[in-house]
C-alpha positions as CSV (number, residue, x, y, z in Angstrom):
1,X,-1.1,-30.4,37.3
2,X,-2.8,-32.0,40.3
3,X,-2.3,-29.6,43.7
4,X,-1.7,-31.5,46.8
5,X,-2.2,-28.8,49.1
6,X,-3.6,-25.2,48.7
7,X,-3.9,-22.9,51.6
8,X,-4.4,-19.1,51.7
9,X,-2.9,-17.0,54.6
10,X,-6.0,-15.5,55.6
11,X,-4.7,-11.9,56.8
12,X,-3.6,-11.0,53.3
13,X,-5.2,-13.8,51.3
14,X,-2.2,-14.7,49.7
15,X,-2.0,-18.0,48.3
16,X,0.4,-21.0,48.8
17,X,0.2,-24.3,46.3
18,X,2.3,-27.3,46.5
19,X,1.5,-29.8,44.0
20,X,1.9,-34.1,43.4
21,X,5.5,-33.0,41.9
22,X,7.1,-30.9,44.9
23,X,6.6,-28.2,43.3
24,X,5.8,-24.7,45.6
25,X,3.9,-21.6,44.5
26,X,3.4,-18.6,46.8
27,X,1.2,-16.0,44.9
28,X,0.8,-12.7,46.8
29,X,-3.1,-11.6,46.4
30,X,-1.7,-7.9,45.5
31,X,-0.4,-9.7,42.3
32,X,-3.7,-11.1,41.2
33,X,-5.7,-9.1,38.8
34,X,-8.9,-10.1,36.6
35,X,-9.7,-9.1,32.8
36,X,-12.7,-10.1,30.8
37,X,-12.6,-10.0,27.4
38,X,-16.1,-10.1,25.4
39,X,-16.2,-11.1,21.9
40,X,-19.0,-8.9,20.5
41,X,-19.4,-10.2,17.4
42,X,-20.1,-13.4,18.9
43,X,-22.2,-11.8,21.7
44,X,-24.4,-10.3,18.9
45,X,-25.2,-13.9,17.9
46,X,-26.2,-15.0,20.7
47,X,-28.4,-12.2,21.4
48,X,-30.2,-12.8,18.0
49,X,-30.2,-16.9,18.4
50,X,-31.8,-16.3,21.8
51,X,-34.6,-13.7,20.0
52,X,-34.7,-16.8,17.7
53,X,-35.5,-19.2,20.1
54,X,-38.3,-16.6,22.3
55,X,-39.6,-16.0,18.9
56,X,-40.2,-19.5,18.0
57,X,-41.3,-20.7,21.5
58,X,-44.2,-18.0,21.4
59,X,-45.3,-19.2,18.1
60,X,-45.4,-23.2,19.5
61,X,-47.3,-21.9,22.3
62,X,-49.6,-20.0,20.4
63,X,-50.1,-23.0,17.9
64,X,-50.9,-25.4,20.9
65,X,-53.4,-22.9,22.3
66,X,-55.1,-22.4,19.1
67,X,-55.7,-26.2,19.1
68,X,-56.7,-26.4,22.6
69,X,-60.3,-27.3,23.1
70,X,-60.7,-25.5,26.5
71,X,-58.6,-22.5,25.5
72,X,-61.0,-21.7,22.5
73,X,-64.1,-22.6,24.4
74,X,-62.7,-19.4,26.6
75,X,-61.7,-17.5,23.8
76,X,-65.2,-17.3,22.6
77,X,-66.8,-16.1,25.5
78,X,-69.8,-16.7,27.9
79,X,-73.1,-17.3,25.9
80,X,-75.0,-14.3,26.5
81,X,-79.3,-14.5,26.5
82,X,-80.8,-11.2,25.1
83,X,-84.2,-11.1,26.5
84,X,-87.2,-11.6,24.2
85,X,-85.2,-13.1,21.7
86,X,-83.2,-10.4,20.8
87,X,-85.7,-8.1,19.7
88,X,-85.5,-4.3,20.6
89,X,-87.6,-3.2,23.4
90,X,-90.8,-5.1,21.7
């Protein structure tokens, strides 16, 4: 159904909808109420897909840095010089 006019009366937010058809609708806000319903079972999925996904997106990233050239030259570290060719003290 496509409206053709939809105005609210802005003291009490009621609503007034006339549509292509002549058809007229005057809702009174005090009659409008909201309920959400949450399928759990399916929430739980998506909480565990979602894991899935983190879980796999750390591993890429952790592949691709392992094959980095730049990454590993960090990842080993200044060289260090060790004076007298690393002998202790002599």
């Amino acid at each position: 159904m496509k409206h053709a006019n939809f105005r609210t009366d802005h003291p009490t937010q009621d609503m007034i909808i006339t549509d292509d058809f002549g058809q007229h609708a005057e809702i009174r806000s005090t009659s409008i109420h909201g309920i959400m319903i949450e399928n759990l079972d399916e929430t739980k999925l998506v909480a565990i897909e979602m894991m899935l996904h983190d879980a796999r997106i750390r591993a890429t990233a952790q592949q691709r840095a392992q094959s980095d050239t730049q990454l590993r030259a960090t990842q080993r570290g200044p060289s260090v010089l060790t004076p007298l060719g690393g002998m202790n003290g002599g």
